[in-house]
C-alpha positions in Angstrom: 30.8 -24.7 19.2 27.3 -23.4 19.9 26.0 -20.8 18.1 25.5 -17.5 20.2 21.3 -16.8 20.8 21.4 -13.4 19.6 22.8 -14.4 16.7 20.7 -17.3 16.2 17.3 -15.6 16.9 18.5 -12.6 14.4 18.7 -14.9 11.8 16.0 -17.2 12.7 13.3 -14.5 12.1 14.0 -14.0 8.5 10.9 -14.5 6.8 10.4 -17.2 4.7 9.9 -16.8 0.9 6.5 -17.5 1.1 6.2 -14.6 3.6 8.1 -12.5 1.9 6.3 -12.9 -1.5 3.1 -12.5 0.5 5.0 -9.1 1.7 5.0 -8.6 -2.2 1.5 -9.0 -2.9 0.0 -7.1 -0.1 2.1 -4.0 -1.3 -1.1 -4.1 -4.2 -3.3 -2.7 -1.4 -0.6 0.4 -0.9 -0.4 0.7 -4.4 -2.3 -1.4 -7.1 -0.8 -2.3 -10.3 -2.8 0.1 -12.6 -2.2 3.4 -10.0 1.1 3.6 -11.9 -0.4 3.7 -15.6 -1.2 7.5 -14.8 0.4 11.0 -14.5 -1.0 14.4 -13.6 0.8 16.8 -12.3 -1.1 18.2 -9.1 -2.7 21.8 -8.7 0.2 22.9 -6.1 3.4 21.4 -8.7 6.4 23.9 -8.2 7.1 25.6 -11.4 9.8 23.6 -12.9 12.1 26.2 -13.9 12.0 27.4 -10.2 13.1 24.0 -9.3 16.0 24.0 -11.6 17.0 27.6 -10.5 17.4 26.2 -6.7 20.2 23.7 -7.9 21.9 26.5 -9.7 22.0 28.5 -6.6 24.5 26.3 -5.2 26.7 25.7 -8.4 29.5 28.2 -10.1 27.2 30.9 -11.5 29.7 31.3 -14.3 28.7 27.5 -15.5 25.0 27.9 -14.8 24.1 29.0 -18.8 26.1 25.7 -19.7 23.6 23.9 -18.3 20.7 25.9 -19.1 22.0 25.8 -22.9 22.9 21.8 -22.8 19.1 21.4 -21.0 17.7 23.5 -23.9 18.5 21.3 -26.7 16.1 18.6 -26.9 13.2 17.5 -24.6 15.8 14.4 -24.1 18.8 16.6 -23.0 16.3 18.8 -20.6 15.0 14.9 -19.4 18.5 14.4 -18.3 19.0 17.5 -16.4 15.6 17.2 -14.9 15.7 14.6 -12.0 15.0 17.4 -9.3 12.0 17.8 -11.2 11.1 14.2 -11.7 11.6 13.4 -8.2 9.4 15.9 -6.9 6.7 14.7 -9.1 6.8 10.9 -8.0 7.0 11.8 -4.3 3.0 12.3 -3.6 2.3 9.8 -6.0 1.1 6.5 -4.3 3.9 3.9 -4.0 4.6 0.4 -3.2 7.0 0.7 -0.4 9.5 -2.0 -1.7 12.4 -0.5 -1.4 15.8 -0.9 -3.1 18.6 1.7 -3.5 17.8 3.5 -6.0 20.0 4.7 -8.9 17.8 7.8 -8.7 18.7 8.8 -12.1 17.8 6.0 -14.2 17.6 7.1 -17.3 18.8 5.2 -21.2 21.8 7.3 -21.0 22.9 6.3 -17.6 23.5 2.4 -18.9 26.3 1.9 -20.6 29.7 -1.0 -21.2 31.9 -0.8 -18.5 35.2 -2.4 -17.6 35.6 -4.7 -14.5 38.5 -4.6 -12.2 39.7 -8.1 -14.0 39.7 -6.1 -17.1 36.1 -7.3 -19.0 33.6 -5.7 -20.2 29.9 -5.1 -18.3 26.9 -3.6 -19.1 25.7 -1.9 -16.0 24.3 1.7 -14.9 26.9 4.3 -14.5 25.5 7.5 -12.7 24.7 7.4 -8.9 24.8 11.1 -7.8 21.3 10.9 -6.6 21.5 7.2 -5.1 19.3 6.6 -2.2 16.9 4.2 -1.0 13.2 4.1 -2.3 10.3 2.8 -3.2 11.8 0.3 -6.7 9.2 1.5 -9.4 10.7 5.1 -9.1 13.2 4.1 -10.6 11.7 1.6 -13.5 9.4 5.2 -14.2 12.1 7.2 -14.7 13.6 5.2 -17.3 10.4 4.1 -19.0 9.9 7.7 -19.5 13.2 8.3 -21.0 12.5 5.6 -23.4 9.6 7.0 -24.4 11.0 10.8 -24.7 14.0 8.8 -26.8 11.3 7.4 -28.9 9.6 10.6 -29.7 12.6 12.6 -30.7 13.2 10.0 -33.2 10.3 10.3 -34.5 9.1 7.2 -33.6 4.6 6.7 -34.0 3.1 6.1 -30.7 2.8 2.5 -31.5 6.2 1.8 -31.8 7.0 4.5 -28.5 4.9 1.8 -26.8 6.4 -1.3 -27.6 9.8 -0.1 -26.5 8.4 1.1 -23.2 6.8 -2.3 -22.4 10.0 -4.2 -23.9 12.0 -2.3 -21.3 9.8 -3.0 -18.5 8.7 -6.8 -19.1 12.5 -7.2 -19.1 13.1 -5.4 -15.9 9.4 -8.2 -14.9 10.7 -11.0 -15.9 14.1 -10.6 -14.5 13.7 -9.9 -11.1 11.3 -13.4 -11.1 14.6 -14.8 -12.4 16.4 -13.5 -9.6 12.9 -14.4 -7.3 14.3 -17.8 -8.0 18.2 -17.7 -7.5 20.2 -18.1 -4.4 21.7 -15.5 -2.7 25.1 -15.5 -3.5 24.0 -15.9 -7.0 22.3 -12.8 -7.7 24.9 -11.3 -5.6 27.6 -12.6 -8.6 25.2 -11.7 -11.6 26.8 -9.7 -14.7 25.8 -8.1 -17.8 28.6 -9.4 -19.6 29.3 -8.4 -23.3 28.5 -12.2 -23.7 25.2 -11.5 -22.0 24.8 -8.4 -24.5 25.9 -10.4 -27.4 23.3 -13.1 -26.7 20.1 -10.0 -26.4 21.4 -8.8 -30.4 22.0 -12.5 -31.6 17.8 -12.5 -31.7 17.6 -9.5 -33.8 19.0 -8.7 -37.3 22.1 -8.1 -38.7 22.1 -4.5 -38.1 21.9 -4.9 -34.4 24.7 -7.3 -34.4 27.0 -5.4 -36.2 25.7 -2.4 -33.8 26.2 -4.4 -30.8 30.2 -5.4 -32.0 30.6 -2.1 -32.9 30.1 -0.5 -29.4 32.0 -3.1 -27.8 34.7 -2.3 -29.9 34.7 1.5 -29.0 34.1 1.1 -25.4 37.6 -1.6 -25.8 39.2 2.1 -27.2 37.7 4.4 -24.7 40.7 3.8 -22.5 42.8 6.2 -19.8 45.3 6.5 -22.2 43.2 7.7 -24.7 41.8 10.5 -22.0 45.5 11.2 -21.4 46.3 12.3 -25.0 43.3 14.0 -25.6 43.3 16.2 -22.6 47.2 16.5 -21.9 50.5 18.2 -23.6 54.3 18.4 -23.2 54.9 21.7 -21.4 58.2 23.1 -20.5 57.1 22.5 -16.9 56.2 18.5 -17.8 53.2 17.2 -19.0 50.1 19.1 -17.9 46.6 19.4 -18.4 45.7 20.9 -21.7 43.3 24.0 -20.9 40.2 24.5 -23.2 37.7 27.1 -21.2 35.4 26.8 -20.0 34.7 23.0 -20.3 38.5 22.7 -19.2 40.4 25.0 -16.9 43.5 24.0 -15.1 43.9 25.1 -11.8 46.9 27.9 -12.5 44.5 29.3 -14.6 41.5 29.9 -12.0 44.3 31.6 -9.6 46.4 34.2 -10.4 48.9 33.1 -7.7 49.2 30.0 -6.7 50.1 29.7 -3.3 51.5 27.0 -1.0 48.0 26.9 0.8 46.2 25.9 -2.6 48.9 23.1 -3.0 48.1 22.0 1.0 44.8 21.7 -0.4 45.5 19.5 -3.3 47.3 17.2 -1.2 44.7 17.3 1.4 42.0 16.2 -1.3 44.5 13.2 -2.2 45.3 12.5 1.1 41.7 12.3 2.5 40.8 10.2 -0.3 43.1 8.1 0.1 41.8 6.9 3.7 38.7 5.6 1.7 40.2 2.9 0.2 40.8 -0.6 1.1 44.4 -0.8 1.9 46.3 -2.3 -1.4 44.7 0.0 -3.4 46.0 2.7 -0.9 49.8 0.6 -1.7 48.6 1.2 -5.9 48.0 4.7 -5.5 51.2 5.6 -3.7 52.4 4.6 -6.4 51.1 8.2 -8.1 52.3 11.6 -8.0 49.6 14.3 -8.2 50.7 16.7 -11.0 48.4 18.8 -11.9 44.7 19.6 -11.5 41.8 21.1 -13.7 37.9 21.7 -13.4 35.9 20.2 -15.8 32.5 20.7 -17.0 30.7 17.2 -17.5 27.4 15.8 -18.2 24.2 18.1 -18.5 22.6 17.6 -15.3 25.6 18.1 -13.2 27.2 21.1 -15.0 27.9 23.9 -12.5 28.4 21.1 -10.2 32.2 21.0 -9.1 34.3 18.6 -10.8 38.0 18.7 -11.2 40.1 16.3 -13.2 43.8 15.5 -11.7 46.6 13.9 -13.5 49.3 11.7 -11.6 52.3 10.0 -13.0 53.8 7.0 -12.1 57.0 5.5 -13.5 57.3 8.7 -16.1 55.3 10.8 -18.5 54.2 8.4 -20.2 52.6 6.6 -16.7 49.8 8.3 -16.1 47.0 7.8 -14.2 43.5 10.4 -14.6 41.1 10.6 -11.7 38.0 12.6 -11.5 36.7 14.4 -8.2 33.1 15.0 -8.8 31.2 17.3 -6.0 28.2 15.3 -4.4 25.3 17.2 -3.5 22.4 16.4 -1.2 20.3 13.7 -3.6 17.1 15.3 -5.3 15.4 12.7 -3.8 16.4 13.2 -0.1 12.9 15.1 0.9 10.5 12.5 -0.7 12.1 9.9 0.8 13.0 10.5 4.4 15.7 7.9 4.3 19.4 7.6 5.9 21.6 10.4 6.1 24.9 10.6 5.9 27.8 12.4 6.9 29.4 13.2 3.5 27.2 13.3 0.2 30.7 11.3 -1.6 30.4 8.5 1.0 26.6 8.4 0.5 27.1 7.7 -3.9 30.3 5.5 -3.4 28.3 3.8 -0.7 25.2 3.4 -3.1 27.6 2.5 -6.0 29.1 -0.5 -4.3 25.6 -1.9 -3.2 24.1 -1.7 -6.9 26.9 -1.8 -9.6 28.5 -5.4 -9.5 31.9 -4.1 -10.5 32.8 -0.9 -9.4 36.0 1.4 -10.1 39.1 0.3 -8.0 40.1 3.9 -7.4 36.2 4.8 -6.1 36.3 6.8 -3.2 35.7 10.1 -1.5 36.2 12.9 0.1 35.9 16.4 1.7 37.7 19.7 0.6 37.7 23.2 1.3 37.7 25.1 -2.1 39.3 28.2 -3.4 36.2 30.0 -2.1 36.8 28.7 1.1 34.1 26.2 1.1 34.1 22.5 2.5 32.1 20.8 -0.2 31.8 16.5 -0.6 33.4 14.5 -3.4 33.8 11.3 -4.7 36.6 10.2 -6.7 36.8 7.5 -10.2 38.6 7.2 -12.3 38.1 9.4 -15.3 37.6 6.8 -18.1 38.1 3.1 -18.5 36.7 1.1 -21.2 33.4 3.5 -21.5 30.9 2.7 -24.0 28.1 5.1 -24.1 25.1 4.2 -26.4 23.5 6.6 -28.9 19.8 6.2 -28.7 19.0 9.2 -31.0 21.0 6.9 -34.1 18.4 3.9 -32.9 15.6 2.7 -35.4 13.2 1.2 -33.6 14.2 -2.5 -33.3 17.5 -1.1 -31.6 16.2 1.5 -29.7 13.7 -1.5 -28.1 16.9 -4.0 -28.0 18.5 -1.3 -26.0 15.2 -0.4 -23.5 15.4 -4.3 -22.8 19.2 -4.4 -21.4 18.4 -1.3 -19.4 15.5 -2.9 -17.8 17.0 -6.0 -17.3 20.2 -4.0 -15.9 18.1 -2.3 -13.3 16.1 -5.5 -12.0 19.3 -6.7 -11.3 20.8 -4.0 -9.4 17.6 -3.8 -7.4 17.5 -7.5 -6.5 21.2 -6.7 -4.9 19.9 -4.0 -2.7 16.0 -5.3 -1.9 13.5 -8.3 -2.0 13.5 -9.5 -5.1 10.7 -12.2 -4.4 8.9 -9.3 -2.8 8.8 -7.1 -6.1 8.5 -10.5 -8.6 4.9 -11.3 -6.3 4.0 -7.2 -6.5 4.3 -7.5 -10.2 2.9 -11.0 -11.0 3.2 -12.9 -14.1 0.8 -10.9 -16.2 1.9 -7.9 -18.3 -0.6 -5.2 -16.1 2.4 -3.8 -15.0 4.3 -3.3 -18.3 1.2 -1.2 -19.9 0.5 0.8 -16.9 4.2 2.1 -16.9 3.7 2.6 -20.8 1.0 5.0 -20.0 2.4 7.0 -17.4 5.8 7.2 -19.8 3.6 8.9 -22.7 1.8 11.0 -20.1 5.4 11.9 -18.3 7.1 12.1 -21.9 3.8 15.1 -22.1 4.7 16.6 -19.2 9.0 17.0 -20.2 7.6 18.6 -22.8 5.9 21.2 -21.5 8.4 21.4 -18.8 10.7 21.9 -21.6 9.0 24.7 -23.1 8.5 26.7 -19.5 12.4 26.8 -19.7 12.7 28.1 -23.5 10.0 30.5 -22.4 12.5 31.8 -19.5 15.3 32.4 -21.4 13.6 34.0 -24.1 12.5 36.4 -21.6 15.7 37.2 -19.9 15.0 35.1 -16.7 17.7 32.8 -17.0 20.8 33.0 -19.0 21.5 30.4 -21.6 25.1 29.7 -23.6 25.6 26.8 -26.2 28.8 24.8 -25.4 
């Protein structure tokens, strides 16, 4: 049979990977190597708090001090909260223009053990509620200068703040010129197994072993049925969710009479959802009946954000299933990059996810609702947690805390060489380490920056301009 022309020139005018490497290296002139070893905020920078202010405009006002407490805390915990801020700073900055979709959020936190769909465990990023495309070294920045900030509140010396920046990003190097190398298909297939993980500790000490077996161990425990008995009781009325305000308020509790409407809107949440998925997880979750629903406050960045939590049985009580609806707002980085739009922000981070995250959630979908305030506001839904392992850099010394920089970078090349060129970004960054000490100096510089940054927020809750509240 012949092969139809349109589809045969389409194809035939993909560029070689000689072109494409040549792509790579011309992106120097855009942006050379060393422009990325600097950071200095320009004369016109919005004031930072301001910044942070605008996102709590659109989020429950009662939740707002949450977030301005959890931000408060540490440079590190305002670092997480902070990608608005971030994102407006790397937007004038010259960049390479070879793009990926971005995690957006990139930071050591955001990497974590996950469990696959056939039930094993991956190392792999975990946050995507500012995915979008962009240039690829936004995202390596943002997580170089969250190692460095981790580094500093350990009270790490600058030396050693250093080596775990340029260990994070010579693995990130080095791994997308593995990927430079592979076949399609095969970086398509890539994992960072616990096998994968196991092999990165098996080159350092004992300690890191034992850390690494450890983790894998607890991430094995985080299970839904562990979420289930933690966050539900026996009630006269069934088992419900167990209210603890304000991180956790079941919907009878936000309503004073719940109404058949409210319950049309539950079902309508489910129901729209549902039409997301492929269609024998649509068979699975038939399967579930919704029995209750609660928001939840999560995270730092996205408290005030909404998120509800609903609990479905299956066979019987003790059959549950625990999905979170997380509200999706319009990504921070949305202005800087002028990129695709699309018509619900839940599509845009389940569509992200699936692109970059080699095994996602079977239950990862979304959806649009009209709240109690009579607002249609975007969701996506996960499950609530599955085999989670979250690492604990401020516990790091640091051998571990440059261990754990490593699998980050290496995480990120590879969920970048899913969604761009890899030979294109291997060429751009060369064989050399010029990359890997530029990016240590702009972390330091950033890491100067968060601080300050962090301070204009102390500074406005000391004077009354924002409210704060420890929780």
């Amino acid at each position: 049979m012949a092969v139809p022309s349109t589809f045969a020139t389409a194809h035939s005018e993909a560029p070689s990977v000689a072109e494409r490497a040549g792509h790579g290296r011309r992106a120097r002139r855009r942006a050379s190597r060393s422009c990325h070893g600097w950071f200095e905020a320009e004369a016109g920078r919005p004031d930072p708090v301001a910044v942070v202010e605008r996102q709590s405009a659109a989020r429950l006002p009662e939740l707002v001090p949450i977030r301005y407490g959890r931000m408060l805390e540490s440079p590190f915990r305002f670092y997480r909260g902070a990608a608005a801020i971030m994102a407006a700073d790397l937007g004038p900055l010259p960049n390479t223009g070879l793009t990926v979709q971005l995690c957006g959020d990139a930071h050591l936190l955001n990497f974590r053990l996950l469990a696959s769909p056939e039930r094993h465990l991956v190392f792999d990023i975990n946050d995507f509620d500012e995915t979008l495309p962009g240039p690829f070294e936004w995202d390596v920045k943002r997580l170089a200068a969250s190692v460095a900030i981790a580094a500093r509140a350990n009270g790490f010396a600058v030396k050693e703040q250093n080596n775990a920046v340029t260990a994070c990003v010579k693995a990130y190097r080095q791994r997308i010129r593995e990927f430079a190398g592979m076949r399609t298909l095969d970086i398509w297939y890539a994992q960072d197994d616990v096998d994968r993980t196991r092999l990165f500790a098996s080159s350092m000490n004992k300690e890191a072993r034992r850390r690494t077996a450890t983790a894998t161990a607890r991430a094995r425990k985080h299970t839904y049925l562990q979420a289930f008995a933690e966050l539900t009781r026996v009630t006269a009325e069934g088992r419900l969710i167990a209210p603890d305000p304000p991180l956790i308020t079941p919907l009878r509790d936000l309503v004073t009479d719940p109404s058949e409407s409210e319950q049309r809107q539950l079902r309508t949440l489910l129901d729209t959802y549902e039409r997301t998925l492929s269609s024998e997880r649509r068979h699975l979750l038939r399967k579930y009946r919704l029995v209750d629903m609660a928001r939840k406050v999560v995270g730092v960045g996205s408290v005030g954000t909404r998120c509800w939590i609903l609990l479905l049985l299956g066979r019987d009580d003790d059959d549950p299933l625990l999905l979170q609806a997380k509200e999706a707002q319009r990504s921070v980085l949305a202005d800087h990059t002028g990129g695709e739009t699309y018509d619900n922000e839940g599509r845009r981070v389940v569509a992200g996810q699936r692109l970059i995250q080699t095994t996602s959630d079977i239950f990862l979908g979304w959806t649009h609702v009209v709240g109690l305030d009579g607002h249609g506001r975007d969701f996506y839904v996960r499950q609530l947690r599955d085999w989670k392992g979250i690492a604990r850099p401020d516990t790091m010394d640091p051998g571990l805390l440059r261990l754990f920089a490593q699998l980050c970078g290496a995480s990120l090349a590879r969920a970048h060489a899913r969604s761009g060129d890899p030979v294109a970004i291997a060429a751009y960054l060369g064989g050399s380490d010029r990359f890997d000490r530029a990016l240590a100096g702009f972390a330091q510089a950033y890491a100067d920056r968060n601080e300050r940054d962090h301070e204009a927020l102390g500074a406005a809750a000391r004077s009354g301009r924002i409210s704060v509240e420890s929780r």
